[in-house]
C-alpha positions as CSV (number, residue, x, y, z in Angstrom):
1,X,16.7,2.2,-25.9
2,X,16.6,-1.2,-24.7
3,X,14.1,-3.9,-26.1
4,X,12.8,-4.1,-21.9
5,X,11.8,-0.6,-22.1
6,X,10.2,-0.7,-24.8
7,X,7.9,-4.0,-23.9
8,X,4.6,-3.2,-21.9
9,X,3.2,-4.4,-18.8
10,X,1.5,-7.3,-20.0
11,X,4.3,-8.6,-22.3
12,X,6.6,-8.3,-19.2
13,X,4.4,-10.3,-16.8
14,X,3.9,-12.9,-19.3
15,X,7.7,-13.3,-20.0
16,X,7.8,-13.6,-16.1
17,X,5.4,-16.1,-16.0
18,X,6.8,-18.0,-18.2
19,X,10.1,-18.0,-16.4
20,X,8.4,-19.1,-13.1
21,X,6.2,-21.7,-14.7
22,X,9.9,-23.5,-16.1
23,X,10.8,-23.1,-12.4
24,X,13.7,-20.8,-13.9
25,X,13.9,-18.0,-11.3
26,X,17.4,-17.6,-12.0
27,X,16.2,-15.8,-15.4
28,X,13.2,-14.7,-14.0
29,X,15.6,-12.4,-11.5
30,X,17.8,-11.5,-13.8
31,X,14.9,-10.3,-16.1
32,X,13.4,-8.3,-13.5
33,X,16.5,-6.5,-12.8
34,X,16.7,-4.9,-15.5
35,X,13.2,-3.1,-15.4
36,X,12.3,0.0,-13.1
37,X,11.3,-0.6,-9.6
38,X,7.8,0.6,-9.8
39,X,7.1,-1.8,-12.8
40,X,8.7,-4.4,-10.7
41,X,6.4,-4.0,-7.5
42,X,3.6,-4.4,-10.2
43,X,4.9,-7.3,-11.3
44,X,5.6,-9.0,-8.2
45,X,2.1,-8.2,-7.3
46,X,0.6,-9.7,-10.4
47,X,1.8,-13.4,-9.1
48,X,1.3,-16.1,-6.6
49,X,2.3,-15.7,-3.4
50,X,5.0,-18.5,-3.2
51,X,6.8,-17.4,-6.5
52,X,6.9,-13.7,-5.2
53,X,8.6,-15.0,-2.1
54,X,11.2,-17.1,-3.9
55,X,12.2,-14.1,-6.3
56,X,12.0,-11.3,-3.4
57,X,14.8,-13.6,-1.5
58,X,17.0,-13.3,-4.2
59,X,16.6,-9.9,-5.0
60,X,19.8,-7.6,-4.5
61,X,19.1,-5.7,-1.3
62,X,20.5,-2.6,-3.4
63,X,17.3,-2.0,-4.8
64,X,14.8,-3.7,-2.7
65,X,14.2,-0.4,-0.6
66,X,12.8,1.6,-3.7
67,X,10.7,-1.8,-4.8
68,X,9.3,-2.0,-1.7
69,X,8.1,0.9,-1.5
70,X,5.5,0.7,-4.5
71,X,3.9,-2.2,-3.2
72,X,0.4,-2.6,-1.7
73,X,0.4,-2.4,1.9
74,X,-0.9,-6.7,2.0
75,X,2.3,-7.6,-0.1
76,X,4.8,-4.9,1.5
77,X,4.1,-6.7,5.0
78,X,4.4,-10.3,3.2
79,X,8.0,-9.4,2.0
80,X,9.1,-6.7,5.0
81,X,8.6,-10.6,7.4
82,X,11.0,-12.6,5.1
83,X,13.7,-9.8,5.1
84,X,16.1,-10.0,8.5
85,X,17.0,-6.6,10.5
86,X,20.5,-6.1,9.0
87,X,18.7,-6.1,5.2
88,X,15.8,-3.6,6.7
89,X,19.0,-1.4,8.0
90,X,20.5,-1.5,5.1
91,X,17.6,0.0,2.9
92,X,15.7,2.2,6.2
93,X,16.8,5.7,4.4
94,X,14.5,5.3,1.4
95,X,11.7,3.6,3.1
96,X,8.3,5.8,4.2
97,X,8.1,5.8,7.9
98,X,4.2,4.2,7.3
99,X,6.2,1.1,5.9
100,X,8.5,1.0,8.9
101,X,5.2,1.3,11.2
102,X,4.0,-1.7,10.0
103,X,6.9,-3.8,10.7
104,X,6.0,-6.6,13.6
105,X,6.7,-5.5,17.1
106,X,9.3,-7.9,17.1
107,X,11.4,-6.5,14.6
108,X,10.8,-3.2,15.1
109,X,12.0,-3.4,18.7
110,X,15.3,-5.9,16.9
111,X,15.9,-2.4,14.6
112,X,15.8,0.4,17.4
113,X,18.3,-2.3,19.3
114,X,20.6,-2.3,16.1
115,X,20.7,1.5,15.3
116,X,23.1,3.6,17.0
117,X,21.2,6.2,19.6
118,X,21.2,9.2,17.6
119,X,18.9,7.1,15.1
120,X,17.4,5.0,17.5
121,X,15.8,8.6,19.2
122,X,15.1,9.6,16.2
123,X,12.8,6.6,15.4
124,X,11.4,6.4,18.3
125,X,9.7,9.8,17.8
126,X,9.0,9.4,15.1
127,X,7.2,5.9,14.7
128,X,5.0,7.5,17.4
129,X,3.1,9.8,15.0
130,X,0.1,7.9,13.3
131,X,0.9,6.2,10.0
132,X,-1.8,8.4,7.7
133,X,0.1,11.6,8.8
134,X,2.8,13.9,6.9
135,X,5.4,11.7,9.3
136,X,3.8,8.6,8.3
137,X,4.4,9.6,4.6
138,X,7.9,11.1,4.8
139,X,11.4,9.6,3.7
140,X,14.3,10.6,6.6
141,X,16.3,10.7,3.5
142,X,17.1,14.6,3.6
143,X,20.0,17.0,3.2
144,X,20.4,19.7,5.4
145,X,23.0,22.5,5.5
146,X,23.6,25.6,8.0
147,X,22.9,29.2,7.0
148,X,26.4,30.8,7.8
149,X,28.0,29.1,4.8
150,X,28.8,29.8,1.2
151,X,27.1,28.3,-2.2
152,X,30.7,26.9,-2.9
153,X,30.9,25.3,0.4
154,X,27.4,23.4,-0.3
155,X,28.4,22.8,-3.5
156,X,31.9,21.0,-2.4
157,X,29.6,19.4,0.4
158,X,27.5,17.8,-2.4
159,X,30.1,16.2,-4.1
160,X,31.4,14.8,-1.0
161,X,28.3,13.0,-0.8
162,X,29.1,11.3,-4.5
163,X,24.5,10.6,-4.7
164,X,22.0,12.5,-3.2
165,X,18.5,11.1,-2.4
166,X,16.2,10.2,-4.8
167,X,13.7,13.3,-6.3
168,X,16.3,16.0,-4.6
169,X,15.0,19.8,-6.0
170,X,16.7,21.2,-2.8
171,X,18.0,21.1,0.6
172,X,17.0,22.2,3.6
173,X,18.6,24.9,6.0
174,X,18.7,23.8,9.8
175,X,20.3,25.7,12.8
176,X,22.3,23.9,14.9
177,X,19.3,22.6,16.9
178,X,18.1,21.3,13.7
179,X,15.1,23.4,13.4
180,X,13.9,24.6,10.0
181,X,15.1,27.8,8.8
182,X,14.0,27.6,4.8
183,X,15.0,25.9,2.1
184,X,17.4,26.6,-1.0
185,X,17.2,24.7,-4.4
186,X,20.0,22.9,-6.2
187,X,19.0,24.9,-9.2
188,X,19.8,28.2,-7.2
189,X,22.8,26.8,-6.1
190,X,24.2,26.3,-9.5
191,X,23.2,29.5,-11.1
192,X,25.2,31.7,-7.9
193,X,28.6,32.6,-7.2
194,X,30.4,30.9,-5.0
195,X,31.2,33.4,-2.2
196,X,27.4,33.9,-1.9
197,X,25.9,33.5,1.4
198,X,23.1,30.6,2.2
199,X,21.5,32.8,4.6
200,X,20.3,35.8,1.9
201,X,19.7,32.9,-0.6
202,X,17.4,30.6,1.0
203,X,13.9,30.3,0.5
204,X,12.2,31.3,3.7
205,X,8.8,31.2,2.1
206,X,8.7,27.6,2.0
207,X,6.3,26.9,4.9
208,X,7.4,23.2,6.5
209,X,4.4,20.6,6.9
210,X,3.5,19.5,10.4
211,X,4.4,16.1,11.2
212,X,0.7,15.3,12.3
213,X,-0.9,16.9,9.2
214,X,-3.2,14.1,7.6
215,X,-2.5,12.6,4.6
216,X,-5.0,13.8,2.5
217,X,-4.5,17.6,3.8
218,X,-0.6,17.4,2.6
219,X,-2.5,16.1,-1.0
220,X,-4.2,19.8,-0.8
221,X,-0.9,21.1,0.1
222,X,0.8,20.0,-2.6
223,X,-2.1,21.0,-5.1
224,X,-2.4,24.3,-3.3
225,X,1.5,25.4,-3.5
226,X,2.6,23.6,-6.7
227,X,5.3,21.5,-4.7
228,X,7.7,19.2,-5.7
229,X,9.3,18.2,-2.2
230,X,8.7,19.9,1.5
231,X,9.9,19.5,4.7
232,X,8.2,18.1,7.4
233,X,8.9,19.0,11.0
234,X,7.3,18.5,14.4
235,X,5.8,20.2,16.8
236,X,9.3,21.9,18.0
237,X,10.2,23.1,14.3
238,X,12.9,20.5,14.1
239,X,13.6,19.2,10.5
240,X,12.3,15.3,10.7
241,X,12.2,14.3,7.0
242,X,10.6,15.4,3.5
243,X,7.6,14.7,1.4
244,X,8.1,14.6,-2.3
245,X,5.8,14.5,-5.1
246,X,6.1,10.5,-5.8
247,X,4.9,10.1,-2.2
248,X,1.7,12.6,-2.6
249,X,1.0,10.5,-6.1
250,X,0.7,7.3,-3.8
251,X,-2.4,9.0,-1.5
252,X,-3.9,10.5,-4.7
253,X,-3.4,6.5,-6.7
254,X,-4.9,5.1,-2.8
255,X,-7.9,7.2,-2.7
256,X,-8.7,6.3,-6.3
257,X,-8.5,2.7,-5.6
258,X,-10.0,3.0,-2.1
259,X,-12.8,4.4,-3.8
260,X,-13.7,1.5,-6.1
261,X,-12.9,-0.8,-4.0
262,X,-14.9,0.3,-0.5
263,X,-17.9,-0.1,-3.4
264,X,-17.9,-3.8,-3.3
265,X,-16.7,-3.8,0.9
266,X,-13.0,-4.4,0.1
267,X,-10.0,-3.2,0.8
268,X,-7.4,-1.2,-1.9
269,X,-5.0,-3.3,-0.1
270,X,-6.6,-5.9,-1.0
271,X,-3.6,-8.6,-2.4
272,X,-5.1,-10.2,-5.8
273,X,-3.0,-13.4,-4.9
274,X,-3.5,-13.5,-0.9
275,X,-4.4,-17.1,0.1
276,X,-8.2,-18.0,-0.4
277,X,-9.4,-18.5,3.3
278,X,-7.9,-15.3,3.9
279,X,-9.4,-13.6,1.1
280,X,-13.1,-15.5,1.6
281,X,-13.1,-14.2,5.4
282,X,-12.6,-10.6,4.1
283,X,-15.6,-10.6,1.8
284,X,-18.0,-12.7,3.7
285,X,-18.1,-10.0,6.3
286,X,-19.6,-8.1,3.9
287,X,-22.1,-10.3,2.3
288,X,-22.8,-10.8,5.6
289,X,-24.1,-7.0,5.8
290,X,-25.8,-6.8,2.7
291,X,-28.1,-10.0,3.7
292,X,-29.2,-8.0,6.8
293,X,-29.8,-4.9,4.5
294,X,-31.8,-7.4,2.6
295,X,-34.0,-8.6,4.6
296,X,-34.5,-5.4,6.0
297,X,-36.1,-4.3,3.1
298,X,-38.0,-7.4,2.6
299,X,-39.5,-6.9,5.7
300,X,-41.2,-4.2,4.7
301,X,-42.3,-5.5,1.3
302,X,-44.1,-8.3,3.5
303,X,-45.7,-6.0,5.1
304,X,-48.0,-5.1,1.8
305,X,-48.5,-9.1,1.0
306,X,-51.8,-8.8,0.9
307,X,-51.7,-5.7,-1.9
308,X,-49.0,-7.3,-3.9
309,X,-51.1,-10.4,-4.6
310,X,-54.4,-8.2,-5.5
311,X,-52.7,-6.1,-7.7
312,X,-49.2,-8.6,-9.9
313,X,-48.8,-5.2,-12.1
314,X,-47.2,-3.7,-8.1
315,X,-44.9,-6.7,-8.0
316,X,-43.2,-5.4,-11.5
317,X,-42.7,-2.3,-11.1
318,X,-41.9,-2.2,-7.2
319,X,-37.7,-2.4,-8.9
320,X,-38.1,0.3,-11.2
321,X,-38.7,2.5,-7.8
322,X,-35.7,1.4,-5.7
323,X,-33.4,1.4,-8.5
324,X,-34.0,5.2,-9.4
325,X,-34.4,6.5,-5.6
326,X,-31.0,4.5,-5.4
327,X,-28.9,5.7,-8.5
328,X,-30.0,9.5,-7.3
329,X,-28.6,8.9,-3.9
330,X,-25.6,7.2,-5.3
331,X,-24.6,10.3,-7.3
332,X,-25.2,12.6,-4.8
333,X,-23.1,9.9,-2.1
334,X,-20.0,9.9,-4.4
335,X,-20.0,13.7,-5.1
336,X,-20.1,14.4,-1.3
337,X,-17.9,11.9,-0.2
338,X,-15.1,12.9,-3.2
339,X,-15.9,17.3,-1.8
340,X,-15.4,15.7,2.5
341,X,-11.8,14.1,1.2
342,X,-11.0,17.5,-0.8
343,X,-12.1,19.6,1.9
344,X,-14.5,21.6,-0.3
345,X,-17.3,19.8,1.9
346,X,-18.0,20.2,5.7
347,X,-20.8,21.3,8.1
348,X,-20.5,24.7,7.4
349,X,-21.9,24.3,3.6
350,X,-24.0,21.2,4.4
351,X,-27.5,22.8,4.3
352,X,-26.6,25.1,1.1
353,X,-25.4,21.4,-0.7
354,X,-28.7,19.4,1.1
355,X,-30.9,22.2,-1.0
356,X,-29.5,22.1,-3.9
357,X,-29.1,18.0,-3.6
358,X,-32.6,18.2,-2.7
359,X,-33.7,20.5,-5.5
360,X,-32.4,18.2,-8.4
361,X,-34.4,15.5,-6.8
362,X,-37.4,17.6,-7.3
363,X,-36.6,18.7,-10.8
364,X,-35.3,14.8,-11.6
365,X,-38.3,13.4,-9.5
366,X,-41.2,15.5,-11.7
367,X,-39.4,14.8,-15.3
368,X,-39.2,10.8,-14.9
369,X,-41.9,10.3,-13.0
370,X,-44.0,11.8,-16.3
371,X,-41.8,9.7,-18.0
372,X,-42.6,6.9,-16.4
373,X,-46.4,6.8,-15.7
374,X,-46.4,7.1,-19.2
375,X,-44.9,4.1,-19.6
376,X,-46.6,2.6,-16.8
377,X,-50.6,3.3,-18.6
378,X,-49.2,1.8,-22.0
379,X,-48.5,-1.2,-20.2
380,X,-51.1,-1.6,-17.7
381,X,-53.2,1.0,-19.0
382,X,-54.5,1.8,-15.3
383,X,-54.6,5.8,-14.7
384,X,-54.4,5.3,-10.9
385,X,-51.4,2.6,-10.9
386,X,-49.4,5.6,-13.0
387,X,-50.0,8.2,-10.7
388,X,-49.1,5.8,-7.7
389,X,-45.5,5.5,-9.3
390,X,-45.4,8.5,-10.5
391,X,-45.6,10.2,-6.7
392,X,-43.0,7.2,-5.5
393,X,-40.9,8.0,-7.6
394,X,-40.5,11.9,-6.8
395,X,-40.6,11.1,-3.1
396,X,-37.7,8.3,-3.1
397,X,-35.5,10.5,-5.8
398,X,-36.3,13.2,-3.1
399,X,-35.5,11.1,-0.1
400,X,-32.3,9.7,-2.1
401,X,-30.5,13.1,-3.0
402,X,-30.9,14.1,0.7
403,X,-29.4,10.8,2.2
404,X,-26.6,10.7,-0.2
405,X,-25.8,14.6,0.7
406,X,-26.4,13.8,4.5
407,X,-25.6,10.4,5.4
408,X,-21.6,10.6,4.8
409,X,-21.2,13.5,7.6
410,X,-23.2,11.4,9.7
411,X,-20.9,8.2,9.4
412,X,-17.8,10.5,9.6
413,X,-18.6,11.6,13.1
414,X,-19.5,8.0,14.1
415,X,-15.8,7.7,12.8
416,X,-17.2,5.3,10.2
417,X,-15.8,5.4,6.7
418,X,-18.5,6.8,4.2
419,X,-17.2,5.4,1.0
420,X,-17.1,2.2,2.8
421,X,-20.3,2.4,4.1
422,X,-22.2,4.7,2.7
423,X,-23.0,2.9,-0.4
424,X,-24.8,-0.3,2.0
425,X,-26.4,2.6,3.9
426,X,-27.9,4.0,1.0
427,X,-29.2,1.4,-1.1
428,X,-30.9,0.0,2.1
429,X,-33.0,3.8,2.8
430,X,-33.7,4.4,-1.0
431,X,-35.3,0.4,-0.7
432,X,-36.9,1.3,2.0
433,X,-38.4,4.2,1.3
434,X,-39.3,3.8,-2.1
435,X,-41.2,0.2,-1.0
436,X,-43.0,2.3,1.7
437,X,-43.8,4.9,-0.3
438,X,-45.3,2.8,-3.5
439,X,-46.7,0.6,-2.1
440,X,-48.4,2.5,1.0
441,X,-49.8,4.8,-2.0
442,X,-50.7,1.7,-3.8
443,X,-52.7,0.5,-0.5
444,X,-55.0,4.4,-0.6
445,X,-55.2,4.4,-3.9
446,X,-55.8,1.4,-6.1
């Protein structure tokens, strides 16, 4: 084993560094070579803009298709602009058709003029299909043979090739109008005789994947059957390309990071080195969004001005009511938003889920709220102040669980991403209401 695969990430990147900070990018090239093409995508994302550039340029085109394709989408259009059509030829087969989809207009109308037409169709049809589909996702990479022919003839076919696509547990079986029969695997190929017939060896229970199935239902799919690689095929049956297991990976890794990210308003795309206007536009729009949010509940806390300087003891504990009506929704918002993008959530179960979400607030909203008007007579030692937070609390932890269980449906159908959304949203109701709620009790009562 080689002393690079044994070195970790961060020893890596600061050998890198230190390469581009002596302006040695010969070395620093050379270095990078030598590692795998997933840890080099991480690398090159884990520097500055211009150094990434300089060292992508240089790069053997040999291995700038499978590098490319583990980049952030931000850094993947960076490089894709500095590379000319005959390069982006060159490493097309390995690429996802979402990458290709992103290429400017320019160049992707320079690449359909320098493939030949059998290709250039090909493309065509398929760039048409939205990038967050099963075509978006797929490699054209595939091998396809006919069903009238022989294990050994598949088997000499093979060879013939001399490498087969990356992650290949099987090929594909076509008829001559190149629509999907089935599927045989390379391990059944090797285990049969060779006078044995494709046709009673292939797997026909292998169903294909639509071309317009969404990315996140091909996730399920692959969950669902145990797959390694599928087919995909359109809306004729024809064979258009495969999904593989590295590629479903990639959704599962997005939707993690989209998750954390869309918390703070940004995007998983998001490059860590992307130029600072670019970068300070980005976030402003959503600081921009929270300051409305703000005011919005500050509006209503004015509204009470006159209660909140009678009674100080309101002004202290007013947080202490947002911040639980808020962390209930939250919980209930991320567990609803995670069951919508498995598909274990829709309309049909949304009033069973709104009870239950609604009876935890109940339960929760009776146990702290004895917990806290406790709390609240040691300190202020005012029976009527405790029982005031004491009912805010229960009615914002009830009002929270049933906004966090209601409110992403409601942004989906206004096509509006909940877990980019949804956290804003909710933080601005379980403000609102728990300010209106304490402190309108606060107004009757003490």
């Amino acid at each position: 084993m080689s002393e690079v695969e044994n070195t970790s990430f961060k020893d890596c990147l600061q050998k890198l560094i230190k390469f581009l900070e002596n302006l040695k990018y010969e070395e620093a090239i050379s270095y990078l070579v030598e590692l795998h093409p997933l840890e080099i995508a991480r690398l090159l994302e884990s520097i500055p803009s211009k150094d990434r550039i300089q060292i992508w340029l240089n790069i053997d085109i040999g291995i700038k298709g499978d590098i490319i394709k583990n980049l952030n989408e931000n850094v993947q259009s960076q490089l894709l602009s500095k590379m000319d059509i005959v390069d982006i030829v060159k490493i097309i087969e390995v690429l996802d058709m979402d990458i290709i989809s992103k290429l400017p207009e320019l160049k992707i109308h320079n690449l359909l003029l320098t493939l030949d037409y059998k290709h250039k169709d090909y493309l065509k049809r398929v760039l048409s299909y939205p990038e967050d589909s099963a075509a978006g996702l797929m490699n054209i990479d595939i091998i396809t043979v006919r069903s009238n022919v022989t294990v050994g003839t598949v088997i000499r076919y093979l060879r013939l090739l001399k490498e087969m696509p990356i992650d290949t547990d099987q090929v594909f079986v076509v008829n001559k109008s190149y629509q999907y029969l089935g599927s045989i695997y390379i391990s059944t190929l090797l285990t049969n005789k060779a006078e044995q017939s494709i046709n009673l060896l292939m797997n026909k229970k292998l169903k294909p994947i639509l071309a317009t199935t969404i990315d996140n239902e091909v996730a399920s799919l692959f969950e669902q059957r145990n797959l390694i690689s599928a087919p995909v095929v359109d809306e004729s049956n024809q064979l258009i390309g495969r999904i593989t297991i590295d590629d479903v990976v990639d959704i599962i890794r997005d939707e993690a990071e989209h998750s954390v990210m869309s918390m703070a308003g940004l995007n998983e795309e998001e490059d860590v080195f992307s130029p600072i206007i670019q970068s300070a536009k980005r976030r402003s729009i959503w600081l921009g969004i929270n300051l409305i949010t703000v005011f919005i509940a500050v509006f209503f806390i004015g509204l009470f001005e006159a209660t909140l300087q009678e009674k100080i003891a309101l002004a202290i504990l007013m947080p202490v009511v947002a911040s639980m009506g808020g962390i209930a929704g939250t919980q209930t918002l991320i567990l609803v938003t995670r069951g919508i993008a498995t598909g274990r959530v829709t309309e049909t179960n949304l009033k069973v889920l709104i009870n239950k979400e609604v009876a935890i607030g109940v339960l929760n909203g009776i146990f702290w709220s004895l917990i806290i008007s406790v709390v609240t007579y040691i300190w202020f030692t005012d029976l009527m102040l405790s029982l005031v937070i004491a009912l805010a609390i229960i009615v914002n932890l009830i009002f929270g669980a049933f906004s966090g269980a209601f409110l992403p449906l409601l942004l989906i159908k206004f096509k509006i991403d909940p877990a980019l959304a949804g956290g804003v949203i909710l933080t601005t109701i379980t403000d609102v209401i728990g300010f209106l709620a304490f402190l309108s009790l606060a107004t009757l009562i003490v």
